[in-house]
Every structure is written in C-alpha cells, then in structure tokens.
C-alpha positions as protocol buffer text, in pm:
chain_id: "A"
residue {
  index: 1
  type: UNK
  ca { x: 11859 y: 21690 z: -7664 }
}
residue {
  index: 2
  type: UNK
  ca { x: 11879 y: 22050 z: -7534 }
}
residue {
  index: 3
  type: UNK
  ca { x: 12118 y: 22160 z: -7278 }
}
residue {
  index: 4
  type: UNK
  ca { x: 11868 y: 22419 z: -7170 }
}
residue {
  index: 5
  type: UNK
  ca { x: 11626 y: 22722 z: -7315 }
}
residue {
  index: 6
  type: UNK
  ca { x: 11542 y: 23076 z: -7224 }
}
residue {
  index: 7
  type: UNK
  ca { x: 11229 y: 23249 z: -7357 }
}
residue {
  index: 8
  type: UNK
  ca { x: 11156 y: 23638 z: -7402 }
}
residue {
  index: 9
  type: UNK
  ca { x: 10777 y: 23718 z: -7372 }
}
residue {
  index: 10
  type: UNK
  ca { x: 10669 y: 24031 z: -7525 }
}
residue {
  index: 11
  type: UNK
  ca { x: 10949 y: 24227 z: -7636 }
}
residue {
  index: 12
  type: UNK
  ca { x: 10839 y: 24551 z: -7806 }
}
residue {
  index: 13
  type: UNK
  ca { x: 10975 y: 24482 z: -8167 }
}
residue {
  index: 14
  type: UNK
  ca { x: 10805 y: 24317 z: -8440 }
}
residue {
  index: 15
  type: UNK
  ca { x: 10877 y: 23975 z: -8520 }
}
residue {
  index: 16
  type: UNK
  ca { x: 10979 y: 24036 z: -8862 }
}
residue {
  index: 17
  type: UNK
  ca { x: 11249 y: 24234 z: -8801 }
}
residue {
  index: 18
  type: UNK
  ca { x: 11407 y: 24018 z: -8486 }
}
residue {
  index: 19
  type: UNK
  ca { x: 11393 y: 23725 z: -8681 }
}
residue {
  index: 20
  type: UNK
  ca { x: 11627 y: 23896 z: -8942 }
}
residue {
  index: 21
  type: UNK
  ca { x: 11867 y: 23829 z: -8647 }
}
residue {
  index: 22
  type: UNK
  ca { x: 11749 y: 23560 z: -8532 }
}
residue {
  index: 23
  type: UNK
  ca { x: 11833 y: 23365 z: -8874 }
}
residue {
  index: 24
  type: UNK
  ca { x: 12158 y: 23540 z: -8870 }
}
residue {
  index: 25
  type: UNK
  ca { x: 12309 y: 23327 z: -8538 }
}
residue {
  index: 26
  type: UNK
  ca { x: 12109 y: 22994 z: -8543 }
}
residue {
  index: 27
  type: UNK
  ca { x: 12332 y: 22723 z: -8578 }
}
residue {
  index: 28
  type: UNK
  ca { x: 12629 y: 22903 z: -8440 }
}
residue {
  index: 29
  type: UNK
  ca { x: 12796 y: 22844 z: -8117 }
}
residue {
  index: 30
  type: UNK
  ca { x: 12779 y: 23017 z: -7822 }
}
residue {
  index: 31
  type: UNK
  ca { x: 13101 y: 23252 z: -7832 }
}
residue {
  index: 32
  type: UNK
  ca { x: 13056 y: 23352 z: -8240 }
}
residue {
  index: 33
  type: UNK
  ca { x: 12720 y: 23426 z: -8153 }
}
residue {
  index: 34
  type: UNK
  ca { x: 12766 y: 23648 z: -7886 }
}
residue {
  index: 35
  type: UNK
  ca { x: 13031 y: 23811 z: -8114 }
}
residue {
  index: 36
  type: UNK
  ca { x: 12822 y: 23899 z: -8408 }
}
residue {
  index: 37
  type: UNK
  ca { x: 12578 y: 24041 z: -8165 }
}
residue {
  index: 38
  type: UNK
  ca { x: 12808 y: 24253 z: -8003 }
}
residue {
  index: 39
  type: UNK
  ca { x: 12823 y: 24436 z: -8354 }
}
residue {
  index: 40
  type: UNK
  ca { x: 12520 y: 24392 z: -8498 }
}
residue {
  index: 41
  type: UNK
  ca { x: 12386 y: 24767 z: -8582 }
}
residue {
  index: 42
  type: UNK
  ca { x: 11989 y: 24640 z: -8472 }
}
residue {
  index: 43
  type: UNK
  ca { x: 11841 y: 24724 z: -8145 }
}
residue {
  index: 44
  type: UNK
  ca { x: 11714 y: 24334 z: -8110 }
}
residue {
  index: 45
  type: UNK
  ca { x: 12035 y: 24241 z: -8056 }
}
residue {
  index: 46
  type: UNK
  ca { x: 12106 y: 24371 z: -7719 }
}
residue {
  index: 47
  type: UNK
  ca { x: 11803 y: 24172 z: -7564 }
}
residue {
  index: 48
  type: UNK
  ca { x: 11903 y: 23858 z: -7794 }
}
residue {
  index: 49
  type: UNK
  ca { x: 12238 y: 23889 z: -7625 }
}
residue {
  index: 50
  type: UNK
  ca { x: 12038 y: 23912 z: -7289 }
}
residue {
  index: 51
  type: UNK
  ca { x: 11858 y: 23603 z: -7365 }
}
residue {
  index: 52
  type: UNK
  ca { x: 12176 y: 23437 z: -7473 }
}
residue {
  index: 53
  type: UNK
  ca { x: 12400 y: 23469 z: -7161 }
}
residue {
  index: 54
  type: UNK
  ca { x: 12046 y: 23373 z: -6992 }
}
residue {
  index: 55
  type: UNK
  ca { x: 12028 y: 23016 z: -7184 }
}
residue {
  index: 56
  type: UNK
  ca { x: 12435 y: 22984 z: -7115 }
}
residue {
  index: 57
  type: UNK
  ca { x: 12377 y: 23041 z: -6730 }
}
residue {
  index: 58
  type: UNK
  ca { x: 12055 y: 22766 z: -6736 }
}
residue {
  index: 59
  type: UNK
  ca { x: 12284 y: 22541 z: -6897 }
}
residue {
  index: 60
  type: UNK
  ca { x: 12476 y: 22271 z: -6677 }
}
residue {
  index: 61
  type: UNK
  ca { x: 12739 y: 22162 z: -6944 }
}
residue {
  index: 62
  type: UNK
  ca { x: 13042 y: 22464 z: -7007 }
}
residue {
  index: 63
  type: UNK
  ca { x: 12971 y: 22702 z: -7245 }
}
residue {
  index: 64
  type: UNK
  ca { x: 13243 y: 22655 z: -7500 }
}
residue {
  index: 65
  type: UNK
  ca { x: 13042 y: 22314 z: -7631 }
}
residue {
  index: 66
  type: UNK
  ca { x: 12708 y: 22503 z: -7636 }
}
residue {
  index: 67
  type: UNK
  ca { x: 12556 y: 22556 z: -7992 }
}
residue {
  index: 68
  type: UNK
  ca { x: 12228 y: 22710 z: -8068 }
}
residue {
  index: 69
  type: UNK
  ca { x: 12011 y: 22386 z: -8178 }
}
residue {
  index: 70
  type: UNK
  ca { x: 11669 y: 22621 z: -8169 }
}
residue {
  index: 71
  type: UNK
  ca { x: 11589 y: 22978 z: -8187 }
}
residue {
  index: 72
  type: UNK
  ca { x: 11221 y: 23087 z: -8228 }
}
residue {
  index: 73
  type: UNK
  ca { x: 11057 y: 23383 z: -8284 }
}
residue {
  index: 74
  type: UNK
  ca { x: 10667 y: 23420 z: -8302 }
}
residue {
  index: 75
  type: UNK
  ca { x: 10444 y: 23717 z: -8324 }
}
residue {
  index: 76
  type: UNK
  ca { x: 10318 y: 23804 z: -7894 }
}
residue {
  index: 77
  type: UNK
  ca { x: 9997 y: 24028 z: -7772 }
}
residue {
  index: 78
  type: UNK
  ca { x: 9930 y: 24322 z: -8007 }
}
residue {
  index: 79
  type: UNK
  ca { x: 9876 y: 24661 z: -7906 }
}
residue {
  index: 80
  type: UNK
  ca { x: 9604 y: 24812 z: -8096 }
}
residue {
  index: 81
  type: UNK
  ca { x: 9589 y: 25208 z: -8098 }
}
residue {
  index: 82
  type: UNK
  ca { x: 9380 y: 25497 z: -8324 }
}
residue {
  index: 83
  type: UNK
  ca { x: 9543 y: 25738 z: -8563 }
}
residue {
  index: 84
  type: UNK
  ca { x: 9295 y: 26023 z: -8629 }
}
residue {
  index: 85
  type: UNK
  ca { x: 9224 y: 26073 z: -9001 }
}
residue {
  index: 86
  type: UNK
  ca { x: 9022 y: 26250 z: -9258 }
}
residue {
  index: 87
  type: UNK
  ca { x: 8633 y: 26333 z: -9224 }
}
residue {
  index: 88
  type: UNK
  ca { x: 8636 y: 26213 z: -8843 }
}
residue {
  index: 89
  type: UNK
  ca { x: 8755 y: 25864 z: -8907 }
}
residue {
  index: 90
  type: UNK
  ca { x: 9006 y: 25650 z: -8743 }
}
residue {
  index: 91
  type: UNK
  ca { x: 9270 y: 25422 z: -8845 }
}
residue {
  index: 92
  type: UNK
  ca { x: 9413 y: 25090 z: -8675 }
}
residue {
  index: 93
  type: UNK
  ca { x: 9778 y: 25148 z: -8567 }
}
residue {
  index: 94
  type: UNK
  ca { x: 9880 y: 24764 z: -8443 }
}
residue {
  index: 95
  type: UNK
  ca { x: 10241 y: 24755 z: -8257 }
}
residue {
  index: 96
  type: UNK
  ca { x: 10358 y: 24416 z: -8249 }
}
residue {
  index: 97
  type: UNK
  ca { x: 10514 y: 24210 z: -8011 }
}
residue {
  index: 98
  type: UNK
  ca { x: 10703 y: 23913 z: -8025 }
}
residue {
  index: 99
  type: UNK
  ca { x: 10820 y: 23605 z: -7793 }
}
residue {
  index: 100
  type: UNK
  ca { x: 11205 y: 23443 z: -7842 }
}
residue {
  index: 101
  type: UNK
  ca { x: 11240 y: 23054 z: -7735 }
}
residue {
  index: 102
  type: UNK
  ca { x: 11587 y: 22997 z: -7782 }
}
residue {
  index: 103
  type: UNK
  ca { x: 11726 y: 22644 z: -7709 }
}
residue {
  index: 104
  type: UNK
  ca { x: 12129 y: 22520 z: -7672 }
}
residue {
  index: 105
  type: UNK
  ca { x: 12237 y: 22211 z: -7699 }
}
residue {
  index: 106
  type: UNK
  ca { x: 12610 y: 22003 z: -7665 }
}
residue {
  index: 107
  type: UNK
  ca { x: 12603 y: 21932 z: -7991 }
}
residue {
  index: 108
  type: UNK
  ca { x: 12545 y: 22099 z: -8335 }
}
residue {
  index: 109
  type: UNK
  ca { x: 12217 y: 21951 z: -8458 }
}
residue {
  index: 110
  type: UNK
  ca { x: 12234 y: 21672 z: -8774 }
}
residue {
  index: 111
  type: UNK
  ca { x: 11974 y: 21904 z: -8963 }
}
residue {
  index: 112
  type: UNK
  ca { x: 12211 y: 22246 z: -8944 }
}
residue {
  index: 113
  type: UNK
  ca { x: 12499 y: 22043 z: -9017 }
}
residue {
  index: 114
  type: UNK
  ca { x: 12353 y: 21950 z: -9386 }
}
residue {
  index: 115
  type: UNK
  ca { x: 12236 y: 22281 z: -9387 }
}
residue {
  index: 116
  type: UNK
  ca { x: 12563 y: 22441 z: -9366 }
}
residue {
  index: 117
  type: UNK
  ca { x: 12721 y: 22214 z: -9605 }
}
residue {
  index: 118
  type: UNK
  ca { x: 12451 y: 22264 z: -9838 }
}
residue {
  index: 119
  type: UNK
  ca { x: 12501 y: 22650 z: -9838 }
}
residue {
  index: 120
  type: UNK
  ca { x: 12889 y: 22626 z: -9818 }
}
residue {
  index: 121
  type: UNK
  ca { x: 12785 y: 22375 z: -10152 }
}
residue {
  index: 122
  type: UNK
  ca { x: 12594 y: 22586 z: -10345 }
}
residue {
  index: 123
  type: UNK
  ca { x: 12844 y: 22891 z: -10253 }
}
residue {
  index: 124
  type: UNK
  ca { x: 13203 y: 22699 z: -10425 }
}
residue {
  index: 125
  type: UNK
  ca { x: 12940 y: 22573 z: -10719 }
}
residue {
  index: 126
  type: UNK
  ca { x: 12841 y: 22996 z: -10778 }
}
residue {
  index: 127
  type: UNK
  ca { x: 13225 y: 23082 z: -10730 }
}
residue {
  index: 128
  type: UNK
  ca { x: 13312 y: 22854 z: -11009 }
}
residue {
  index: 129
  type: UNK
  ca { x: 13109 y: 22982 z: -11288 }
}
C-alpha cells in the first residue's frame, strides 16, 4: 500500500542517466535519501530531491516511517533537432526526456527487504574469500 506518489513529467535529462540515481535511493527511507541527494555530484538530483519533499508533503502518515516502495523512471516526449553535416546532409540530434513516478509507503516493501539481504549476502560471502 502506498502512502502517496509524486510524478515529474518531462524533465530535460535522459532517462539513462537519472535512473543511475534513481537505483541509488530506492528502498531507502525518507531522511537517508534526502541525505545522499544532498551530495550527490549529478544535476538529477536536485529535482529528485524536489520530487521527494513533494511525495513527503502528499503523504498523511509522518515522514520518519516513510520508505521509498517505488521509484520509476521512463523515457518522456523527444525533441528531435538537425545537425548540419557533410555534402548538404543532415543528422538527427534526439534530446530525451524522461518522467519520475516515485511512490512512499509506511513500510519497507517484502521484495526490497530480500533484496537487501541478498546483496548484504553475497557482499560477507566476497569478503570471505
């Protein structure tokens, strides 16, 4: 069950490169989240923060319990522009867009849970050889 969502349409990055941090704060609650973006050294993770403090202020439950249960990032409208080249031709430029759904919820998720044990797993079993 969410707590509640916030979506970004259209940002002006690609979605490649915001779901680098995207990946890096799913799972996390609210307060480490907005920590690691704080010092993040990528310019998507100013508006991530934005969006954020947006889902925490849609939210009717206090922030402290909030975890992010769902964070999304999918490729939005593409701008499509000409480059001149060579004997009179023109190449495609395409700048990409992309749209952030982030969800919070209460509780951390079953599935992230496993997923972080998994990791934390595979991490001591690495150490140890």
């Amino acid at each position: 069950m969410t707590a509640s969502t916030a979506q970004l349409s259209n940002y002006r990055q690609s979605p490649r490169k915001v779901r680098l941090i995207a990946d890096l704060i799913r799972g996390r609650n609210v307060a480490n989240a907005l920590a690691l973006l704080s010092t993040l050294p990528k310019r998507g993770s100013d508006p991530m923060a934005k969006l954020l403090l947006s889902a925490v202020s849609n939210a009717k439950t206090d922030a402290s319990t909030l975890y992010i249960s769902k964070i999304e990032v999918n490729g939005g409208v593409v701008f499509k522009r000409q480059m001149p080249r060579a004997r009179g031709r023109a190449s495609m430029i395409r700048k990409k867009t992309s749209v952030i759904t982030l969800a919070l919820s209460a509780a951390l998720p079953k599935s992230a849970k496993k997923a972080k044990k998994a990791v934390a797993k595979s991490f001591d079993s690495a150490q140890d050889k």
